[in-house]
N, C-alpha and C positions, 0 to 999 in steps of 0.2 A: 514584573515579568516582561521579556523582549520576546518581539515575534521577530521574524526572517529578514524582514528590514533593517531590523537595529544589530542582527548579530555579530557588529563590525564591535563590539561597546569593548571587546575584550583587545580583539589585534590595533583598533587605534591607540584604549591606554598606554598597553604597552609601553615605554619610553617616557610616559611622562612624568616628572618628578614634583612631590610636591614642595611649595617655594619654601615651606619650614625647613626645610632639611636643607636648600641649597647652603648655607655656611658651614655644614659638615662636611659638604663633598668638595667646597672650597680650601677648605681646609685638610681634608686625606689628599688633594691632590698638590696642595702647596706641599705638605709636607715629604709624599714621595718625589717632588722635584727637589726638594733641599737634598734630599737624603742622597738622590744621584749626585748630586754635585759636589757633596762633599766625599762621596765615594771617590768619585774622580780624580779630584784635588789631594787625598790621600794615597792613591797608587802612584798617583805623580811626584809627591813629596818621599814615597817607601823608594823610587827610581833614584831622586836626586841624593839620597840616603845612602843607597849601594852606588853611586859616584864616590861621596863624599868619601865614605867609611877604606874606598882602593886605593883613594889617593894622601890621606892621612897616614896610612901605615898601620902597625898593630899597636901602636899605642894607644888609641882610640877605638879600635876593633870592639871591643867588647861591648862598650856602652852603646856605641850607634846599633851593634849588632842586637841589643835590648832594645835598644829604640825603635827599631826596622819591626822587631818582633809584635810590640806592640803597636804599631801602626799599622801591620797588616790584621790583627785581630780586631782592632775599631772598625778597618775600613768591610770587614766580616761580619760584625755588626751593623752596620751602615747596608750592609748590602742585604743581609737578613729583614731590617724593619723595612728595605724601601717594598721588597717580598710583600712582607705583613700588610702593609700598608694600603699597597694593588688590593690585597685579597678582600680586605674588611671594604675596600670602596665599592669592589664588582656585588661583594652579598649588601652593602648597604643601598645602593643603587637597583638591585633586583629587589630588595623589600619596599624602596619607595616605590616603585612600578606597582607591587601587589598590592601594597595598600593603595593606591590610588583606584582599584578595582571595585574595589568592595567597603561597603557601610555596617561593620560589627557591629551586635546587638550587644557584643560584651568584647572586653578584653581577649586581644588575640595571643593563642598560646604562641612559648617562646619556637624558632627556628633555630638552626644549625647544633651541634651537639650531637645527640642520638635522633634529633627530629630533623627531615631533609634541612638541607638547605636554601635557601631564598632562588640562587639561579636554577635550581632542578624544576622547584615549583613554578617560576615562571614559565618554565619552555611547556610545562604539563598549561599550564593556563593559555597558552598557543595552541596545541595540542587541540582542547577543549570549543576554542574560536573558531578551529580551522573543520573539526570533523564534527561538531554539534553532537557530540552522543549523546544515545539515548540511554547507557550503564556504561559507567567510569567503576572498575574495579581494585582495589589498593591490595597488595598483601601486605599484611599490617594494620597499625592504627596510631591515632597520634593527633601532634597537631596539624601534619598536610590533613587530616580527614576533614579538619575544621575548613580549610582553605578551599580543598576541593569540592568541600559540598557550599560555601558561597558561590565559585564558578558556577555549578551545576548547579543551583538553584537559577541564576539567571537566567540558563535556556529553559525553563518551566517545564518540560516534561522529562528533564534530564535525571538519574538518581545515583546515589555511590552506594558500593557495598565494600565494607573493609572487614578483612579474613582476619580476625586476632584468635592465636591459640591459647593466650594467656588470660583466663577470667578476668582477675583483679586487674589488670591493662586495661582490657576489653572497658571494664567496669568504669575506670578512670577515664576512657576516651568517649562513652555513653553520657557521662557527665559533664563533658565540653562538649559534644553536641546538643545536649538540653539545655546547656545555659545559653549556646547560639539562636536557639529556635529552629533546629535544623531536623530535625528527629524525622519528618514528613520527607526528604532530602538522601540523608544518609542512614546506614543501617549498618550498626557493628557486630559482624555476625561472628557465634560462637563456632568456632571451625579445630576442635581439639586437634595434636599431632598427631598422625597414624604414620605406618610405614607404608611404603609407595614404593615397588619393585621396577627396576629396568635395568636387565641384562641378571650380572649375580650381583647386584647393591640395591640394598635398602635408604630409603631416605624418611625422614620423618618428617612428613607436610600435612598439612591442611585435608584434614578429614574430605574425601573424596565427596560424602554427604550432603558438603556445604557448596559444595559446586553446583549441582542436581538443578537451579534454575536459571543458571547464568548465561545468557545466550547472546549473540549479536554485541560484544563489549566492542565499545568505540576505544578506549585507553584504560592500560595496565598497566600500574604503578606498580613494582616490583620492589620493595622496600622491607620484606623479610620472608621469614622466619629470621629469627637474627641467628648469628652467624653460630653463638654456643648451641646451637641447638644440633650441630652435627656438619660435618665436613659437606661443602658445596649444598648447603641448603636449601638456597634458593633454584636450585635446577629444576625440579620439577614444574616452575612455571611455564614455560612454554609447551613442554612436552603436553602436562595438564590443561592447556586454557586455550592454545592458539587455536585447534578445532572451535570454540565457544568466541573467536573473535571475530568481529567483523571484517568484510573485503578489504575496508582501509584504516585499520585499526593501529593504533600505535600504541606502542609496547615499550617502558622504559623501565631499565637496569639501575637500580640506583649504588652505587660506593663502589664503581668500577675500579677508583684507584685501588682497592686490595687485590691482591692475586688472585683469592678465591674466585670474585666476582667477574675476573677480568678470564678465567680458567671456563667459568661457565658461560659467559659467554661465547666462546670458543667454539663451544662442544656446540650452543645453540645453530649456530652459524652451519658446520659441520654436516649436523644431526637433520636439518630443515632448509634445504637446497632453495626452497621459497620464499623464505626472508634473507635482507640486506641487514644492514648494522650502518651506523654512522654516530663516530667517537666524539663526544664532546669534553669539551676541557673543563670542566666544573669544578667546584671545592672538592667533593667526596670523588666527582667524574662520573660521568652517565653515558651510558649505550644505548641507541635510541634503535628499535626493529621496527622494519616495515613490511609488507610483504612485497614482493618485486611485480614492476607491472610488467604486461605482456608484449 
């Protein structure tokens, strides 16, 4: 456990990579610099191509004009993996960060997929540095629960509670929390769908029931109901929780890049003249709410 002194243990890691891994980031970044280069060297060669192909005539026409077609579909390729490339280095680089954090008792479940991603988790683990809570809230459940309750176990009196409407989920993420030794920590509370009125729509969230203790939450991780469960699902978190949050609580929207998410955020903004938004560029994208100071 860290007292008040040491609370830095999160925002110093940050940044640090461990030296295992440095030949992999040597390597994603060698390889998205080849990949510009031969980008480059390709739109140059498709240029000297439509010279060539003007000043030959039509007797030639056809082949260069194959040729041309096919060089600008490489250089399409080329420019897609240098993409890929960036992408897998920023989430592999925010996972060396987070494991650099934390000493699993077991195997850490996997990220990205349907489970957040590496840069979202990191900024929640600044989040965590920065405002010490004393209840860190998830909608959802998964392997951030795993994540967030190592965070939160180092401030020692910190605790999570993750809303799953889904038993067998619920079930399977109670299972990675006992194999962490985290159970005193986190708490994956049974929170069935009900319907949730405002205006003339209905929404189906998290049993009002399971709210009943939640008070003063330092960070809300907004990470479902997932999206099948009914158009803008995740809306009623704010409406629901920001009364139950703290002065300087922060609030994050996760898989902003869909419309839906990026629609409710909106409406958040709108709806609650008190909070700010501030967009980040992340894998899925996250929207980060603060309440505005005075």
């Amino acid at each position: 456990m860290l007292d008040g002194a040491n609370a830095a243990w999160l925002t110093a890691a940050v940044g640090v990579s461990a030296a295992a891994a440095v030949p992999v980031l040597i390597v994603l970044r060698r390889a998205r610099r080849w990949a510009s280069t031969v980008t480059r060297r390709l739109i140059g060669l498709d240029e000297r191509l439509a010279s060539v192909s003007t000043a030959v005539g039509d007797g030639l026409r056809p082949r260069l004009d194959k040729l041309s077609g096919e060089v600008s579909a490489v250089s399409t390729d080329l420019v897609d993996l240098a993409r890929t490339s960036a992408a897998h280095y920023d989430q592999l680089e925010a996972y060396i960060d987070l494991r650099s954090l934390v000493r699993p008792r077991a195997p850490m479940p996997p990220l990205r997929g349907w489970a957040a991603s590496p840069d979202v988790l990191r900024h929640l683990t600044e989040a965590v540095a920065r405002r010490r809570p004393k209840l860190i809230v998830e909608c959802g459940s998964g392997s951030s629960s795993v994540w967030l309750g190592y965070f939160a176990e180092q401030l020692a009196s910190a605790r999570v509670v993750c809303l799953e409407h889904d038993e067998r989920y619920g079930e399977l993420s109670r299972e990675l929390i006992r194999a962490h030794g985290l159970e005193r920590v986190v708490e994956i509370r049974s929170a069935p769908l009900a319907d949730w009125t405002s205006g003339d729509r209905a929404y189906p969230w998290y049993s009002v029931e399971a709210l009943e203790d939640l008070a003063d939450i330092g960070v809300l991780f907004v990470d479902g109901p997932p999206a099948a469960t009914g158009p803008e699902a995740r809306y009623p978190a704010v409406p629901l929780l920001l009364s139950r949050c703290a002065a300087d609580a922060v609030i994050v929207l996760d898989d902003s890049r869909r419309a839906e998410e990026t629609a409710i955020s909106d409406r958040w903004l709108a709806e609650h003249p008190e909070i700010e938004r501030t967009v980040l560029p992340f894998e899925k994208g996250a929207h980060v709410f603060t309440r505005r100071t005075p």
